[in-house]
KEPA-168557 format. One line per field, with one value per residue (C-alpha): residue number from 1; residue in three letters; x, y, z. Coordinates in pm, 1 decimal, decimal comma, padded with zeros to 6 digits. Layout:
<recs>
ketor = [NUM  ...]
vogu = [ALA  ...]
east = [X  ...]
north = [Y  ...]
up = [Z  ...]
</recs>
This chain:
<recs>
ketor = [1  2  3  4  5  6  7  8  9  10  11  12  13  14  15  16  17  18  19  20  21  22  23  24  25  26  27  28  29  30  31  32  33  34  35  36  37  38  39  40  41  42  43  44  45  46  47  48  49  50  51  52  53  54  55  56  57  58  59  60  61  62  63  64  65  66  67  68  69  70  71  72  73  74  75  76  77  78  79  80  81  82  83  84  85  86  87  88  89  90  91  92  93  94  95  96  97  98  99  100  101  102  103  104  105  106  107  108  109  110  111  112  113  114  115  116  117  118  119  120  121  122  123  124  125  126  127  128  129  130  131  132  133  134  135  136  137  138  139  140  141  142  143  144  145  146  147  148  149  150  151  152  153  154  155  156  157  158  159  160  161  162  163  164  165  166  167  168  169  170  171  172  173  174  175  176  177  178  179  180  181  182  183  184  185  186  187  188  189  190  191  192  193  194  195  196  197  198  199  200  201  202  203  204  205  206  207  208  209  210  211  212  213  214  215  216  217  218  219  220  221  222  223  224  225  226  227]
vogu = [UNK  UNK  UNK  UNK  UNK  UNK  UNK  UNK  UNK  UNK  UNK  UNK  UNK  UNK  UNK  UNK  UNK  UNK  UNK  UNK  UNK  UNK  UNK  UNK  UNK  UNK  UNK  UNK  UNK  UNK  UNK  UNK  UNK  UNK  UNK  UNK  UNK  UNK  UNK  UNK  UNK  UNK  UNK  UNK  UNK  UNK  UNK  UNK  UNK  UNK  UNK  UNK  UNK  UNK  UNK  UNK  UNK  UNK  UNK  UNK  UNK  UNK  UNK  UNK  UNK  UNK  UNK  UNK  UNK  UNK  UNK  UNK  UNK  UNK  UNK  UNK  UNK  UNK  UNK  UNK  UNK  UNK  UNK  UNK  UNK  UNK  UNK  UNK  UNK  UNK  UNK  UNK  UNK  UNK  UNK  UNK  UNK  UNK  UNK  UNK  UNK  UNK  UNK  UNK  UNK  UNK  UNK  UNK  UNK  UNK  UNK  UNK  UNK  UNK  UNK  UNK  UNK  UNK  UNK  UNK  UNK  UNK  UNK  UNK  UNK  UNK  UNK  UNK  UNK  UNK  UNK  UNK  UNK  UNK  UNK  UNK  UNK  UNK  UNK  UNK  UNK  UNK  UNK  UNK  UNK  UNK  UNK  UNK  UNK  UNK  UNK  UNK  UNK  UNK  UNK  UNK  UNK  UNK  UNK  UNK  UNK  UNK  UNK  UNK  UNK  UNK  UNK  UNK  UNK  UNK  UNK  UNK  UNK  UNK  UNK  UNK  UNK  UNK  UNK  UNK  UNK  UNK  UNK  UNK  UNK  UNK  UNK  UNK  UNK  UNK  UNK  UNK  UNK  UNK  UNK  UNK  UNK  UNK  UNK  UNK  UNK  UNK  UNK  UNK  UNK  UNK  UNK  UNK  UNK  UNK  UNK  UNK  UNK  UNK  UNK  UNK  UNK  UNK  UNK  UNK  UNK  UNK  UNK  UNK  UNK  UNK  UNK]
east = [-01594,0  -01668,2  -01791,2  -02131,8  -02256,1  -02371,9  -02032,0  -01876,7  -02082,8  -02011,4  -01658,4  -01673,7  -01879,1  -01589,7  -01346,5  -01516,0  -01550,5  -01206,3  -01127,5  -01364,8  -01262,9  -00898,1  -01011,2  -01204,8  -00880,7  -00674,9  -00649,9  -00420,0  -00476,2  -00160,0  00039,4  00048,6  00101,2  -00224,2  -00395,4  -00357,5  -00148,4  00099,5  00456,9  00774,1  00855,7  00607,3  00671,1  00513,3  00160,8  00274,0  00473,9  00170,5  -00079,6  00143,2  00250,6  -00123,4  -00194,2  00123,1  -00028,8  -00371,6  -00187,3  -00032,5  -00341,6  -00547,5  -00202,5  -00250,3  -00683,1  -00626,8  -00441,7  -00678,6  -00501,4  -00520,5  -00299,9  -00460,6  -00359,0  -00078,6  00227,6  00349,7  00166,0  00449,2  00364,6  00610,3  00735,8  00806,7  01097,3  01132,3  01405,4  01711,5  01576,0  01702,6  01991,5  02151,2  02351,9  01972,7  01774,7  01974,9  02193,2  02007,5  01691,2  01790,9  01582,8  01606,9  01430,6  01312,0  01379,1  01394,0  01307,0  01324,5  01031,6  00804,9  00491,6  00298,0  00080,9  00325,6  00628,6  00922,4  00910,9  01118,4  00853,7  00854,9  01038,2  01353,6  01634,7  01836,5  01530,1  01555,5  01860,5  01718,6  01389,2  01338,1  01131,9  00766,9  00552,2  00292,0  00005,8  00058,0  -00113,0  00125,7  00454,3  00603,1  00853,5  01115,3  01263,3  01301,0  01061,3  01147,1  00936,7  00912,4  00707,3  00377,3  00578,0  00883,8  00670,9  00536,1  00946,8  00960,0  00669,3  00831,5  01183,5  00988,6  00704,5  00397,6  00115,6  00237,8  00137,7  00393,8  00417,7  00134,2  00062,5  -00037,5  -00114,3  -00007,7  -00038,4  00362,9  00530,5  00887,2  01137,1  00991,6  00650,6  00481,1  00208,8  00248,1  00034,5  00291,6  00270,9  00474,6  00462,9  00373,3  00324,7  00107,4  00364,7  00450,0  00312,7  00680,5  00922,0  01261,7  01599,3  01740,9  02107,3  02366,1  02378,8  02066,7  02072,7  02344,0  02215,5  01917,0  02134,0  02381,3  02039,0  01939,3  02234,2  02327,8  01977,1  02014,2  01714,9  01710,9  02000,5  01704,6  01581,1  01969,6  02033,8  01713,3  01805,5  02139,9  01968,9  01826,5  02009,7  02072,7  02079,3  02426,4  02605,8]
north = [00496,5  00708,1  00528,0  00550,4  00714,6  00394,1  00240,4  00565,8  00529,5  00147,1  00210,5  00495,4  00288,6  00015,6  00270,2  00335,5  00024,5  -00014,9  00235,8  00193,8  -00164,3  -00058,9  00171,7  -00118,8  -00354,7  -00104,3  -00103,4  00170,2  00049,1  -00091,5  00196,3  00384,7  00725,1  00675,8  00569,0  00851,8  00788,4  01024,3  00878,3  01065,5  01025,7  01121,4  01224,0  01516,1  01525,3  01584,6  01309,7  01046,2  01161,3  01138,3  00772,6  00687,8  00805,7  00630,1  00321,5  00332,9  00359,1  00081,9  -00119,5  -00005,3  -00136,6  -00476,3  -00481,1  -00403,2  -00730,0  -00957,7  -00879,4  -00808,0  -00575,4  -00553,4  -00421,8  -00159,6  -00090,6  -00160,3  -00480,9  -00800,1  -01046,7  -01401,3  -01498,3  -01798,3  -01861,3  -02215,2  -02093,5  -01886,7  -01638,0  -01864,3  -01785,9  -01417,0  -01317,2  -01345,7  -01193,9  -00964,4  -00841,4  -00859,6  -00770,0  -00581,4  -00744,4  -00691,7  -00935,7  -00909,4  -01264,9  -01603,6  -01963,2  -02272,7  -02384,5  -02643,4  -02640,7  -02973,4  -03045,3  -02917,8  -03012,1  -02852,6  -02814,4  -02666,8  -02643,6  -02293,4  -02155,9  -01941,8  -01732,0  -01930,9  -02135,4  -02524,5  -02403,7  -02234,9  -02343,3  -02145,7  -02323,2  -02315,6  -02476,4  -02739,7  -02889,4  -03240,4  -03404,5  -03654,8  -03447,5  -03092,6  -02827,4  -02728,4  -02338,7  -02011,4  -01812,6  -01443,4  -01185,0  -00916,9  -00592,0  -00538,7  -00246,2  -00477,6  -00753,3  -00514,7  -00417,1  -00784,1  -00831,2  -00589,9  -00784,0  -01086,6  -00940,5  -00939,6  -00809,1  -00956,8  -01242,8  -01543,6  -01536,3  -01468,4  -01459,6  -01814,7  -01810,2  -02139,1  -02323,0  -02370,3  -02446,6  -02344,7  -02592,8  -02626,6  -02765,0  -02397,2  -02363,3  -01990,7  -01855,0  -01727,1  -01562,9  -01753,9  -01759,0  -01979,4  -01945,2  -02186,2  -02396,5  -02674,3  -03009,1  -03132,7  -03013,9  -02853,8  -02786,3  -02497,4  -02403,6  -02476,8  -02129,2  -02140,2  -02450,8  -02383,1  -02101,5  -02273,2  -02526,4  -02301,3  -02132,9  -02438,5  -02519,6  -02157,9  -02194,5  -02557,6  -02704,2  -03100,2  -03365,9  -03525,2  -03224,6  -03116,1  -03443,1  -03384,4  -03102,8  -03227,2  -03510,8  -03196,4  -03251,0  -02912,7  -02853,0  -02825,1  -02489,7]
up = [00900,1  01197,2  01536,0  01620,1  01885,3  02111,5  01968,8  02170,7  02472,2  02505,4  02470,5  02774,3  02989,6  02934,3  03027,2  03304,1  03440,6  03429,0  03612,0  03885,3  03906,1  03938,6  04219,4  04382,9  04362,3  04507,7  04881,1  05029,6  05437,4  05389,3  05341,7  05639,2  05372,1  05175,8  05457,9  05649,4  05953,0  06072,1  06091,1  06171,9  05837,8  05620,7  05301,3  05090,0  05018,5  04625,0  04655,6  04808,0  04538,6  04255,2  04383,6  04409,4  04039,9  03919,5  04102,0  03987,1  03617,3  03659,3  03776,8  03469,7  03236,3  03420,2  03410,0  02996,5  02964,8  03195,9  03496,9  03832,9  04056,7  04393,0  04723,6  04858,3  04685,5  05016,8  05080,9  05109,8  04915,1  04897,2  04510,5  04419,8  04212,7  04068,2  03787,7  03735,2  03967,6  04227,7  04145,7  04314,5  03990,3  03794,9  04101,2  04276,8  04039,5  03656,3  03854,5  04085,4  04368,4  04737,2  04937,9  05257,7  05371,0  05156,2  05251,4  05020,2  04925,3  04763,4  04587,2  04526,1  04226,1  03982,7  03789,7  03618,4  03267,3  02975,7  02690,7  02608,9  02287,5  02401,9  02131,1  01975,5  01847,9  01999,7  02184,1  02535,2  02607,7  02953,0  03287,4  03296,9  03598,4  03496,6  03673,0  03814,4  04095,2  04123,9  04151,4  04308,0  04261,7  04468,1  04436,5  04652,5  04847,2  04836,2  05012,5  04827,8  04818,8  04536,7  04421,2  04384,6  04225,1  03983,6  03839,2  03842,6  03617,4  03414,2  03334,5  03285,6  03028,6  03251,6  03176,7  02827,7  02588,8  02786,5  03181,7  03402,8  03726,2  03896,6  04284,2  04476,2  04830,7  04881,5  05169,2  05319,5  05399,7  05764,3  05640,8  05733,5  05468,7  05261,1  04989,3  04680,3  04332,8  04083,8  03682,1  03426,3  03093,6  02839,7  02668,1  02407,8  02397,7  02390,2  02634,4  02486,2  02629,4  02821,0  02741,2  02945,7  03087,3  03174,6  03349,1  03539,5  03712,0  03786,9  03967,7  04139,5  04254,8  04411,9  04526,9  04669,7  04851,7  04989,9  04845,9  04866,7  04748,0  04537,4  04343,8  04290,1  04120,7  03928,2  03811,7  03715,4  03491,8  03328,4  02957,5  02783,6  02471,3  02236,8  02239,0]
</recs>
């Protein structure tokens, strides 16, 4: 059955919307390039515009799954990193993340939880964050680039149908308040548990990073499940 013609026109104006919405999001000041200022190091005008339409693509992928991408590629943002990307063999070397600095960090109002369902079934439930007034979450504070946050999204399936974006109030380990991205994910009632692989990178993470005695032996009451 061929679409009708205000069937077409509602699905352009969507399209446009979209775009114009992506446009909106998208703030190049930040990038001294797209802005326009001249530095000694400039790089081709090709190069700039293609980056910018590469960009913009990118922020029309994340708007078509509920998302937003806003600001510069450029832009620093600070992650927060509450499971095995604490630890450097996950981050740095799986991920291929470079930092710009790192700080431990805390978030309060949410808790640690392993109630998402990981492969083998029942046998590697990965960490989620979950509201609670009444507790907080210790992990890593990386900053990191949009343009780096954006390959990160990609290893960990966002814009997808698990993780997505969550913005928090954290704080590093010297009390200075920070605004982070993190991820979380709608889980299971019932919490599972995370292999022991998993778990131990988590805690050499912490460990690696010096987070507190307390959370390290809370995280070493973490049972995982049988190999």
């Amino acid at each position: 059955m061929r679409p009708t013609v205000a069937a077409i026109s509602r699905r352009r104006d969507r399209q446009f919307r979209l775009v114009r919405s992506a446009f909106r999001d998208l703030s190049f000041c930040g990038d001294p390039a797209i802005a326009g200022a001249q530095t000694h190091r400039q790089k081709p005008f090709r190069y700039r515009v293609v980056n910018r339409f590469q960009w913009l693509l990118t922020a029309l992928r994340y708007r078509l799954h509920g998302h937003r991408l806003s600001g510069a590629p450029t832009d620093r943002v600070w992650y927060f990193a509450f499971g095995a990307n604490m630890n450097d063999k996950a981050f740095r070397e799986r991920r291929r993340m470079r930092p710009i600095e790192w700080r431990v960090g805390r978030v309060k109002g949410y808790r640690l939880r392993f109630n998402l369902e990981g492969r083998p079934k029942d046998k590697a439930a990965p960490a989620n964050i979950f509201p609670d007034t009444d507790a907080d979450i210790w992990g890593v504070l990386y900053m990191i680039t949009r343009k780096d946050l954006v390959h990160l999204d990609s290893t960990e399936g966002v814009p997808g149908r698990r993780y997505s974006h969550l913005w928090v109030e954290a704080e590093d380990g010297e009390g200075n308040p920070l605004t982070a991205v993190t991820y979380i994910a709608e889980g299971k009632e019932s919490d599972g548990q995370p292999s022991l692989r998993y778990i131990e990178l988590i805690r050499d993470g912490a460990k690696a990073h010096g987070l507190p005695d307390r959370y390290l032996r809370f995280l070493e009451g973490v049972q995982h499940a049988d190999e």
